[in-house]
Every structure is written in C-alpha cells, then in structure tokens.
N, C-alpha and C positions, 0 to 999 in steps of 0.2 A: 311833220304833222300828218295824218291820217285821213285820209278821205273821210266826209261824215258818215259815208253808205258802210265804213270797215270799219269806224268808230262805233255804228249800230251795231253790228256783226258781234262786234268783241265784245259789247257791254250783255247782249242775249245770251251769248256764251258761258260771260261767266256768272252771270244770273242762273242760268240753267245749270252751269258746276256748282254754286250754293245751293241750288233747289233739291239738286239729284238725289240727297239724302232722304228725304219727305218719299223718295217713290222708290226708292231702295229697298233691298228686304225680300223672304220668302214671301209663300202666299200660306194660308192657313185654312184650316176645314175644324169646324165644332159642331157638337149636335147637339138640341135642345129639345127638351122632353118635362110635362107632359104639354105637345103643342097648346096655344091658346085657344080656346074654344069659342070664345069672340069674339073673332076674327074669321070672318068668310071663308077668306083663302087659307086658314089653317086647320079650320075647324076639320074633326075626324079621321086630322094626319097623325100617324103613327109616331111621329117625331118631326123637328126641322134641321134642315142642316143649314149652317150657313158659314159661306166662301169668302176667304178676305186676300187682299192682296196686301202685305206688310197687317197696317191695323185699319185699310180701309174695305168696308164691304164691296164685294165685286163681284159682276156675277162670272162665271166659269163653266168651261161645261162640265157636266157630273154625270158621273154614270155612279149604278150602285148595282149590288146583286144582294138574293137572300140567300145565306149557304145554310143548308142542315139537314137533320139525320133523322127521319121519323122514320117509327117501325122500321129500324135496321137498315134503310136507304137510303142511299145523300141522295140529296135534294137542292136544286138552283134554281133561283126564280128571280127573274130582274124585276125590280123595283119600280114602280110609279113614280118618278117622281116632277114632280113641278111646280115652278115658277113661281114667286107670291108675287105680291106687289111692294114688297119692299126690295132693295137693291141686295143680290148675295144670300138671299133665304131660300129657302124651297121647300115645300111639302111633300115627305116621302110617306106613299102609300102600303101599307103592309097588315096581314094579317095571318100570323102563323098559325099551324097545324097544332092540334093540342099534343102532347103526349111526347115529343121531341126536343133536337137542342137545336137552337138556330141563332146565328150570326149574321151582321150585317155588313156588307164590304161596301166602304167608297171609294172612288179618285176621281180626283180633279187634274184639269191641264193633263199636261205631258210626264213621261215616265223619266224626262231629266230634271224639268223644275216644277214637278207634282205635290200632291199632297192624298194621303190616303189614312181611312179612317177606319177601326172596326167597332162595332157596338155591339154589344152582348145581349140575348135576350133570358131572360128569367122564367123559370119554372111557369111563374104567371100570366105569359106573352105579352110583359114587360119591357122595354129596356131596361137596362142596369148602370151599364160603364160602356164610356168609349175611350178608346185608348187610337192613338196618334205617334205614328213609328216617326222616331224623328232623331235629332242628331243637334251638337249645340257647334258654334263656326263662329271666326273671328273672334275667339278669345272669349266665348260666350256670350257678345255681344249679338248672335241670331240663333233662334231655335227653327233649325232647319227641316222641315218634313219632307217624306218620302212618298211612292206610291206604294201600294199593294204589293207583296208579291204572293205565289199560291201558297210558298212556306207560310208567311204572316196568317191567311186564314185559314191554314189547314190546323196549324197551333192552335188558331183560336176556338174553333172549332170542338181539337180535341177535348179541349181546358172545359168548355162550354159541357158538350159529354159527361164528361166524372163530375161536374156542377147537378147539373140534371138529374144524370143515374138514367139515361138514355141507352136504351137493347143495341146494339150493335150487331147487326147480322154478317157470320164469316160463311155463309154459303147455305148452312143445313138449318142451323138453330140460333137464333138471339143467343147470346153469352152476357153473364154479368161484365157488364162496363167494366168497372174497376179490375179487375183481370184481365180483360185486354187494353185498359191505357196501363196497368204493371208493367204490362208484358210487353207495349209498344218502347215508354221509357226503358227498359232495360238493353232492349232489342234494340231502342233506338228506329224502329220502324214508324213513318207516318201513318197517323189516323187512313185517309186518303186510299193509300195502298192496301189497307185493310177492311176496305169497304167498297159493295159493288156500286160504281157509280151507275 
C-alpha cells in the first residue's frame, strides 16, 4: 500500500492528465470591427482584436504594425494598441492616409507557438477582411496558426494595391498599378523590392 502523501501525488496527477485537454490547443487572434461605441474603452478604436488561448480569452502580448503604400511609398506605422478591460481584447488605434493601400499586421506570443493576423483596409479606410495564416494538425482535430512573416504582408499588401488602384512609384513617375502587379506576377518579383521603402 502507498503512503497517503504518494496516494495524494498520484490521484493530482492523474487528475491533471484528465484535465490537460481543457488547456491543450493553439492559441488564436480575431478582429472585430465596427468596435462598440459604448464602451469607454473601445469607443473610437479602429477595430478590436482579441487573443485566445485554445477557446479561452487570454491576454498575450501583441504587437501590430500598419504597412502601406501612399503616393508611391511604403509606409510602416506601429499601432496603438491597448488594453480593455475585458480579458484578451484590445483597442487598436489607427487612422490611415487617404488616397493609398494599407494593411494591418499582427502577432502574438512567440514565432514557434504564435499567431498572426492580417486585415485589409478599403478604399474607405475601412477594414474589410482579416485573414489568419494557419495550418489544420492531428487529423484536423486543431487549426493551428502561424506568426507573420514579411512574405505574408508583402502579399497582402500587394493584393491590397490592384484592390485600390494605388500609384506605385518605381523611382521617376507613379506607373498604373495593374502593370506593375502584371509585371510583378509574371516576374514573380515582390511588391517590396519594387518600392522605395
């Protein structure tokens, strides 16, 4: 028979090996838009993101950046973002340039067990869509998400571009968009490399 103190041990154990599932799982990032106006801490945010661990809210750290291309120059601008007082929410601050294309990047946590987000803005300086680079594991029992990488928003970007009908400057003079994302798809060249940052 077993000591009571290893009796305890063993029964926490395997309690905590039936638990493990409940805290098992990626983490996740979604954005919601148009924020609630409402609410204090959301009011006059440009959207909300919010972080979950599996399906429970959690907060993470986040970083965000705003990519895009007005009058023919990329442009990066990190994001405001902060805090509400709900668990896993946050208020991201932004206000885009009229007249260009621009993209929103995020990640959370680490670049092994992250999650990253891009959201589109609209002619309108709207959001539109956010899209979540991700992957499905164990038999498609998990949708696993990725972070960022520059390829992910330089794509988006592009795509963002020929949306718009955004001037692209190659040095001398704006060129029609759609002739240089042609010419990029053909060439297989990035946006990126075709633009003075």
């Amino acid at each position: 028979m077993f000591p009571r103190s290893l009796r305890t041990v063993a029964l926490i154990a395997g309690l905590s090996a039936l638990a493990s599932p409940a805290f098992a799982g990626p983490p996740w990032i979604s954005a919601e838009f148009p924020a609630n106006p409402h609410d204090t801490s959301t009011r006059g945010a440009f959207l909300l993101v919010h972080t979950y661990h599996h399906g429970t809210p959690t907060q993470f750290p986040l970083t965000g950046t705003a990519e895009g291309l007005v009058n023919g120059r990329r442009q990066t601008v990190r994001l405001e973002i902060v805090a509400t007082s709900k668990p896993g929410v946050y208020a991201v601050r932004f206000k885009p340039q009229g007249g260009g294309a621009w993209v929103l990047a995020f990640n959370l946590g680490g670049n092994e067990d992250g999650a990253g987000m891009i959201v589109a803005v609209g002619k309108d300086g709207q959001p539109t869509t956010a899209q979540v680079p991700s992957r499905t594991a164990e038999g498609g029992r998990w949708i696993v998400p990725r972070s960022l990488t520059p390829q992910d928003i330089d794509s988006a970007l592009r795509t963002q571009v020929a949306v718009t009908g955004a001037p692209v400057d190659t040095g001398n003079n704006p060129v029609p968009v759609g002739a240089l994302v042609a010419l990029g798809l053909v060439l297989g060249i990035p946006l990126a490399r075709s633009m003075k940052k």
